[in-house]
N, C-alpha and C positions, 0 to 999 in steps of 0.2 A: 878511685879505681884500685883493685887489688890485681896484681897482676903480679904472676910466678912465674919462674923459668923452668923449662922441662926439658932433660937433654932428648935429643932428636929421638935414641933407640927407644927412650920411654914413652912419646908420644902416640904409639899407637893410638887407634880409639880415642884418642881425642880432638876436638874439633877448629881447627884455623882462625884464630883472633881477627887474621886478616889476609886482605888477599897478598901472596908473594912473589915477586917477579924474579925472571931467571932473565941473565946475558949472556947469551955465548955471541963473543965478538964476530961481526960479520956475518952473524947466520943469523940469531935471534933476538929480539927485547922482548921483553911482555908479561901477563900474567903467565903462570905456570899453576899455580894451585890457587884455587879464588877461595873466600873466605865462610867460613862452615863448614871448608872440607874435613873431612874424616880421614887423620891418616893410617895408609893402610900401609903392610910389611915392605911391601914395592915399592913406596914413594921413599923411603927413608938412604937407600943412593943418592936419588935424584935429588933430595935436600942436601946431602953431603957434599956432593959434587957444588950445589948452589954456595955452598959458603955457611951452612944454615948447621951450628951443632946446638941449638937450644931455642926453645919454642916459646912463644908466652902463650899463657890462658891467664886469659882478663875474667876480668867480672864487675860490671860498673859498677856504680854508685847512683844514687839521685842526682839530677843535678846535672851527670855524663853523658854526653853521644859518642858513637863510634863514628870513625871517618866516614865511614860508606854511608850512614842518617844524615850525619850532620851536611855531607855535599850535597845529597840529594834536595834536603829541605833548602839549603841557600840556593841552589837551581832553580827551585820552583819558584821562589820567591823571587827572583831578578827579570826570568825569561816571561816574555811577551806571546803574543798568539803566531806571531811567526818564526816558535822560534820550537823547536822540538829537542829532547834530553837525551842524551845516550844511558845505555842502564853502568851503574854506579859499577866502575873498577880502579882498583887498587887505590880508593878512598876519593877519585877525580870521579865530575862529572862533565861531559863533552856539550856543548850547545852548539846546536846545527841549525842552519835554516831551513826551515818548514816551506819556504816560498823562494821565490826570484825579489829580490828589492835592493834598496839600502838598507844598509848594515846601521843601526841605531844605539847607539849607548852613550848613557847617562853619567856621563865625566864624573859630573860631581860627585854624585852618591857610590860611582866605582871606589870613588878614590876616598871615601869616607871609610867604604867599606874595609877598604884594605889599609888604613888605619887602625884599627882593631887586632889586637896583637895574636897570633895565629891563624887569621886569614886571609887567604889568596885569589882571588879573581884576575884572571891575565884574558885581557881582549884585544881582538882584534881594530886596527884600525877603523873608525866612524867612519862614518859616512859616503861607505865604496858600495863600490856594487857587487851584490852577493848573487851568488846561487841558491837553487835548492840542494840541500846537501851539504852546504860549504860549512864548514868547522868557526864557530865566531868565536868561540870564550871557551877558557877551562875553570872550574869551580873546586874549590879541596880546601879543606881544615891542613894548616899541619900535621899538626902530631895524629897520633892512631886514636889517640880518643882527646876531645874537647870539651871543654863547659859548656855545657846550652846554653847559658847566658851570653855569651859572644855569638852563638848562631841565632838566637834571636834580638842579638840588637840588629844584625844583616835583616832578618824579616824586617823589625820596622823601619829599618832606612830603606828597606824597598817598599812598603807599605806606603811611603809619603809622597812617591811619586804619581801625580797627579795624570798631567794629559797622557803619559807613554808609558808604558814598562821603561825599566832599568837596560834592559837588553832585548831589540826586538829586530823584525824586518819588516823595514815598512814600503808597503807595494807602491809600483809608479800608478799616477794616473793618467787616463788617454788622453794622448798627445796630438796638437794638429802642428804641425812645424811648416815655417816658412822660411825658406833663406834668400836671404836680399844680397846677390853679390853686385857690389861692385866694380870699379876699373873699367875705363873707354877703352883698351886694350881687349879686353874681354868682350864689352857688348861687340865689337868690331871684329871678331874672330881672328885679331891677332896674336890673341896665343890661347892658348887652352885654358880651361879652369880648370881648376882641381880641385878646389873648396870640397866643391859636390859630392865628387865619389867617395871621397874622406868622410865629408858628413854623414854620406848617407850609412857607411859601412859601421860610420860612431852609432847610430840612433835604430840602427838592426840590431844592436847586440842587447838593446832593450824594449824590444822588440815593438819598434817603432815603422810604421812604414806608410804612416800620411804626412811626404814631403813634399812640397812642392816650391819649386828655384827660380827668381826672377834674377834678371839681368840689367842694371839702370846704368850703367858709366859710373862718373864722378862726380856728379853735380847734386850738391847737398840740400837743395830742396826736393830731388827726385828722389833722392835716396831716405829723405824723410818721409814722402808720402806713401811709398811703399812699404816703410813700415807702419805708420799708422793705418794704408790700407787693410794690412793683415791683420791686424789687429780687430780692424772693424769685420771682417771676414772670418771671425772666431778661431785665429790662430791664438795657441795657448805657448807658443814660443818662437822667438826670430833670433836667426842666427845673420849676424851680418858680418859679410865675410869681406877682408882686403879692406884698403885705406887707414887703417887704426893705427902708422906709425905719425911720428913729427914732420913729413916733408909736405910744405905749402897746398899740395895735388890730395893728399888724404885729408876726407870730408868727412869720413864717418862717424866719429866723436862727435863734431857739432850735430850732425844728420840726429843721432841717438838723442842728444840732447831735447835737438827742438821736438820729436816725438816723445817723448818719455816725458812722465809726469812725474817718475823719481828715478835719480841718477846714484845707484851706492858706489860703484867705483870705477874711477880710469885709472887701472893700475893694477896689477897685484905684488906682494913679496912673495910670487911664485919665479924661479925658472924652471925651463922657456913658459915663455907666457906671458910675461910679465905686461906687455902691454894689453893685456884683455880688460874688457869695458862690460860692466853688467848696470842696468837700467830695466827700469818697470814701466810699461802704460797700463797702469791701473795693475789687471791680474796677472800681464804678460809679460812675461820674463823677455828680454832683447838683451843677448850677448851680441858687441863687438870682438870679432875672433882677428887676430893677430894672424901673421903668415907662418909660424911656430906648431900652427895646428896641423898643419899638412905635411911635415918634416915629421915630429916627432910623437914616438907613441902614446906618450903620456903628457899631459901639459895643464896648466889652469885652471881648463877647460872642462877635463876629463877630473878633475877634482873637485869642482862645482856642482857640472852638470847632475850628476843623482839628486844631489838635494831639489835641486829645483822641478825633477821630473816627478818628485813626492809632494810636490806642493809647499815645498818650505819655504818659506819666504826668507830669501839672504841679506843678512847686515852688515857694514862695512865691518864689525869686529869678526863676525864669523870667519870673513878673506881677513883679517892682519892677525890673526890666530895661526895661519897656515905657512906663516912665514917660518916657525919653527919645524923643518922639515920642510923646506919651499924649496930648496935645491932637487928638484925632481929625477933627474936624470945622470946625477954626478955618481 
């Protein structure tokens, strides 16, 4: 790279290496003059005022990218089909969800990437649930100009990603829900549920709405059969609600047991939550929900649940991973 400095007054006519951002506290951040611009007699205040008495004009070399290529290209290269690019400013590039889903990224290869000395990839939290629109990752080279050779070792550590993009959103699929609540208190109408409205208000905001709520007591054959009845009724997930602490009267742990034909966890290093139960029959996901779900907005639960409404199948390490950052609500 050759690159000179040019005091601001001399600058006319000539053209912006890169894009410049202005701050005026409390009113403004941002681009102020984007990069290719031509400055003209009028702007040369308005750089002064910025802070800005000398200008460079670049001129690469072989070999070189400017920020604003080199982000573009490691964007393209990470992002998935659900994921759309904002256009290249001030050498970032924005990655946005294209859809409604989970938010997907590829730990490993993030973090290989960003090993690589001058580049930045900063994302958002896995495995939440996104919008259309929502901002997942920012992509940028350090400096104003880079070695291709570091932008394309990022190509091919995204290159070797096999079943998913490096960064994507991956859509839910449709859902039939059944929720088995328990407690002879309930089936007897002496006290309300509340499971229900809770659930049902969780599994709208993804835009869920074939539920349907049984009521069995506490008798842990009954509470077993209803869930293997859904099951056999093409329910693609059971939520079962109440029973799941230590006192003698709570069935629902073994109930899960005796239906489920794999148990990955009673337990999480999540709070609140921590007593929640995740169990499969066969494709069907059955959570045991804790009474934590109905009190608090965030829990376990709401940390789980995307993956499983994407079809991923959950492994005990994928829950004792989340222990780091399992304090939810502190």
């Amino acid at each position: 790279m050759i690159r000179r400095e040019v005091p601001v007054e001399d600058a006319i006519g000539l053209a912006l290496a890169h894009d410049m951002t202005r701050i005026v506290p409390g009113e403004f951040k941002g681009r102020q003059f984007k990069r290719g611009h031509v400055v003209r007699e009028e702007d040369i205040p308005v750089l002064l005022d910025m802070g800005k008495r000398h200008l460079y004009i670049l001129e690469l070399e072989p070999g070189e990218l400017h920020e604003d290529d080199a982000a573009l290209r490691m964007a393209q290269a990470i992002a998935g089909e659900g994921v759309e690019l904002s256009e290249v400013s001030e050498g970032k590039v924005i990655l946005r969800a294209k859809r409604d889903g989970m938010l997907w990224v590829d730990a490993r290869r993030v973090t290989a990437m960003n090993t690589i000395d001058e580049i930045s990839i900063a994302t958002k939290r896995p495995f939440q649930h996104v919008t259309r629109g929502t901002s997942l990752a920012a992509v940028r080279p350090i400096p104003l100009v880079i070695a291709e050779d570091k932008v394309r070792a990022v190509e091919v550590i995204a290159s070797q990603a096999q079943k998913r993009a490096v960064i994507d959103v991956l859509p839910y699929q449709p859902q039939k829900v059944r929720i088995v609540t328990t407690g002879s208190e309930i089936l007897h109408g002496r006290v309300e549920d509340k499971f229900g409205p809770v659930l049902r208000a969780k599994l709208a905001r993804y835009g869920i709405q074939d539920v349907h709520q049984v009521f069995v007591g506490d008798e842990r054959d009954r509470i077993a059969d209803a869930i293997v009845e859904a099951c056999e009724q093409g329910a693609t997930l059971v939520l079962v609600t109440g029973g799941m602490s230590v006192d003698p009267d709570d069935r629902s742990p073994g109930a899960i047991r005796d239906a489920a034909t794999e148990v990955v966890t009673y337990g999480t290093p999540m709070l609140p939550g921590s007593m929640l139960m995740l169990a499969y029959r066969n494709d069907t996901a059955i959570f045991g929900l804790p009474g934590a779900v109905i009190y608090d907005p965030i829990t376990s639960f709401d940390r789980l649940l995307p993956r499983v409404l994407t079809g991923l199948r959950v492994r005990k390490r994928d829950i004792a991973v989340l222990g780091v950052g399992g304090w939810l609500n502190a």
